[in-house]
C-alpha positions in Angstrom: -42.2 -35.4 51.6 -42.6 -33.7 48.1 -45.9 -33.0 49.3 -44.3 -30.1 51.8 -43.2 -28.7 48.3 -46.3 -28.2 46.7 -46.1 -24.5 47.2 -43.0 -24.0 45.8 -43.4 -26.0 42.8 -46.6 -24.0 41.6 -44.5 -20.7 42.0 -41.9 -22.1 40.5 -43.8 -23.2 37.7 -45.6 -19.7 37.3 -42.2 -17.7 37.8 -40.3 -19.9 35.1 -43.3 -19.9 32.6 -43.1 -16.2 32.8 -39.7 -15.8 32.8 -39.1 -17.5 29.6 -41.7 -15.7 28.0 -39.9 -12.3 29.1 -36.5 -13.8 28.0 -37.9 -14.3 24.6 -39.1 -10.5 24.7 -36.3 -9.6 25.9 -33.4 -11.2 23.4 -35.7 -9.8 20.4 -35.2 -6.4 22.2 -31.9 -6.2 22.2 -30.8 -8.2 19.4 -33.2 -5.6 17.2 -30.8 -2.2 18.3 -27.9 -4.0 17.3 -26.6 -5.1 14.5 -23.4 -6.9 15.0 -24.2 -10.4 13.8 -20.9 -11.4 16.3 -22.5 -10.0 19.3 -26.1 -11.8 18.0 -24.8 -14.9 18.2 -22.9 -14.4 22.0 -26.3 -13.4 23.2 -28.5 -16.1 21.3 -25.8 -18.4 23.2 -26.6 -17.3 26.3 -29.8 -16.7 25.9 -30.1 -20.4 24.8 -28.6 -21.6 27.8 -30.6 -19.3 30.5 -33.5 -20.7 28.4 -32.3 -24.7 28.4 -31.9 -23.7 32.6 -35.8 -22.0 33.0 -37.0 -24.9 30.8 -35.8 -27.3 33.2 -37.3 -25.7 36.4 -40.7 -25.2 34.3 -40.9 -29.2 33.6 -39.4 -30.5 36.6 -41.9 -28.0 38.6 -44.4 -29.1 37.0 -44.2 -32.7 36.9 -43.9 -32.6 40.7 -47.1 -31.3 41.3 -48.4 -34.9 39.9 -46.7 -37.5 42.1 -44.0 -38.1 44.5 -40.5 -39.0 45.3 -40.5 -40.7 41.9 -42.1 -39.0 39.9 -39.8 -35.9 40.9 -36.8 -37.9 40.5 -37.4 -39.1 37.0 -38.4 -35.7 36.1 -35.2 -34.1 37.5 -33.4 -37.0 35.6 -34.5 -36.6 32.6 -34.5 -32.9 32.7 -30.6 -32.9 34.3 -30.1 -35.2 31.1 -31.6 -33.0 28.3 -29.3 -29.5 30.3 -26.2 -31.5 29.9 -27.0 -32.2 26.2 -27.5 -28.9 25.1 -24.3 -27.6 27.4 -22.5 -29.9 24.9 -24.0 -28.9 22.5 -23.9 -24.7 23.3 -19.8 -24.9 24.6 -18.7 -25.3 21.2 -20.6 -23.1 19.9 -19.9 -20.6 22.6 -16.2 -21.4 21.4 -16.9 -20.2 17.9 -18.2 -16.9 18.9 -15.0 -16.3 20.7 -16.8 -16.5 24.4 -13.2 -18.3 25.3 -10.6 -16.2 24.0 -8.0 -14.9 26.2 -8.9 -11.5 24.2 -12.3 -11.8 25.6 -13.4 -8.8 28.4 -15.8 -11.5 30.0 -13.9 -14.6 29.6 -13.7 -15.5 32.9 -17.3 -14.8 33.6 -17.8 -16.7 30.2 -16.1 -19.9 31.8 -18.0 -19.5 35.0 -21.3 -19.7 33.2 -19.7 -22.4 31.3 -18.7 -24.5 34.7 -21.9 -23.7 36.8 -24.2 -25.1 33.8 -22.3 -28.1 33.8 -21.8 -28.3 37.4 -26.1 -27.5 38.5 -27.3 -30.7 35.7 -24.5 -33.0 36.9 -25.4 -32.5 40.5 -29.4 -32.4 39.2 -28.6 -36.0 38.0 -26.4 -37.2 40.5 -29.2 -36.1 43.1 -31.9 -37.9 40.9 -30.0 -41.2 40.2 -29.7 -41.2 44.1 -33.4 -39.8 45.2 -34.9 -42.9 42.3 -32.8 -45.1 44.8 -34.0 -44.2 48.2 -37.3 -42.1 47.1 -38.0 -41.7 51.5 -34.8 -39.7 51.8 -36.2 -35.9 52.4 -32.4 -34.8 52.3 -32.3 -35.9 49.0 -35.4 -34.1 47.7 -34.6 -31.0 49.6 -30.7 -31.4 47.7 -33.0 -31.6 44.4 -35.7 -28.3 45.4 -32.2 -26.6 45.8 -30.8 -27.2 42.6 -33.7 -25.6 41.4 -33.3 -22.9 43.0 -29.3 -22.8 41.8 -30.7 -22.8 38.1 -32.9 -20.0 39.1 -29.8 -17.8 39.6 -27.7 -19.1 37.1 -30.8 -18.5 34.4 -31.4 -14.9 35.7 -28.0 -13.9 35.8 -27.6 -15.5 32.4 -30.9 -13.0 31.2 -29.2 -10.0 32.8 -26.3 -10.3 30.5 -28.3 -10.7 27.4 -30.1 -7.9 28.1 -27.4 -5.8 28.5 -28.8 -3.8 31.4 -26.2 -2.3 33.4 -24.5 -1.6 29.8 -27.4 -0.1 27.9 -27.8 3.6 27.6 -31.5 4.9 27.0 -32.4 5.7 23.4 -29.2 4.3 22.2 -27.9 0.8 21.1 -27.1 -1.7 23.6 -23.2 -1.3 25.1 -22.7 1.8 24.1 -19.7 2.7 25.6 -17.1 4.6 24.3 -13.8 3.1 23.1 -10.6 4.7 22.2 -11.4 6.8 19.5 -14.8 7.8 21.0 -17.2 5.5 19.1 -19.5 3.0 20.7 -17.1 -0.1 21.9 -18.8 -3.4 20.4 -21.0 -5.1 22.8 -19.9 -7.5 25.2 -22.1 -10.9 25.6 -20.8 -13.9 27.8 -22.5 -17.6 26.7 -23.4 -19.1 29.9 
């Protein structure tokens, strides 16, 4: 059955390659017009993560291609294990910069992001542990193609943050809406 997804693992392969490359563009972009090393670190967060996420889809994608029900399953696997690792690892982190606080404009987004990374690789490996034991079950795979596509939406909405595109005024730095007194407010990055 992974066979009927041989399509849709070589686009997905192409789009996530590409993808990261222009989330690497992107973050240097960005974090070059502005210089708030507090608003640096919320978007190397979240960059990190939408990165972990396209990573994931690249690998798993790509193994695919090369074998079956197995093979896609110890891919997913090892790739849900690896996104759960560095959620671990980026939460605390995320903490630090203040991603959490109840003063935080985007905290709730922030905890979302938080939730659906954790939520996507738990189901990932849930759906892997369980497509390694019945590797005929085309439910199972499809369950697994979908997750993909879950990380695909979770990593772009991720990149759209960083960037900073619905916030970003041409020819100035990125956020740069007004406060109070009329100066540019301090830019707003969520972690997840």
């Amino acid at each position: 059955m992974v066979g009927h997804y041989g399509s849709f693992f070589s686009a997905s392969a192409g789009a996530s390659a590409a993808i990261l490359g222009l989330l690497v563009v992107a973050v240097s972009v960005v974090n070059a017009d502005d210089a708030n090393p507090a608003t640096r670190e919320l978007r190397t967060v979240l960059a990190g993560s939408a990165f972990v996420a396209l990573v994931d889809i690249f690998i798993v994608s790509i193994v695919a291609l090369t074998g079956g029900s197995n093979v896609f399953g110890l891919s997913s696997l090892a790739m849900a294990t690896v996104g759960l690792l560095a959620t671990i690892r980026l939460i605390p982190r995320a903490k630090r910069a203040g991603n959490f606080s109840r003063d935080s404009r985007t905290r709730t987004l922030n905890i979302a992001f938080a939730a659906i990374s954790a939520g996507a690789y738990s189901a990932q490996l849930g759906l892997a542990v369980a497509l390694l034991a019945n590797t005929r079950s085309a439910a199972l795979q499809r369950a697994l193609v979908l997750v993909i596509v879950a990380l695909y939406c979770s990593a772009l909405g991720r990149a759209w943050v960083v960037t900073g595109i619905s916030r970003r005024v041409p020819g100035g730095p990125a956020n740069a809406e007004p406060d109070a007194d009329g100066e540019p407010a301090a830019p707003v990055a969520t972690p997840f």
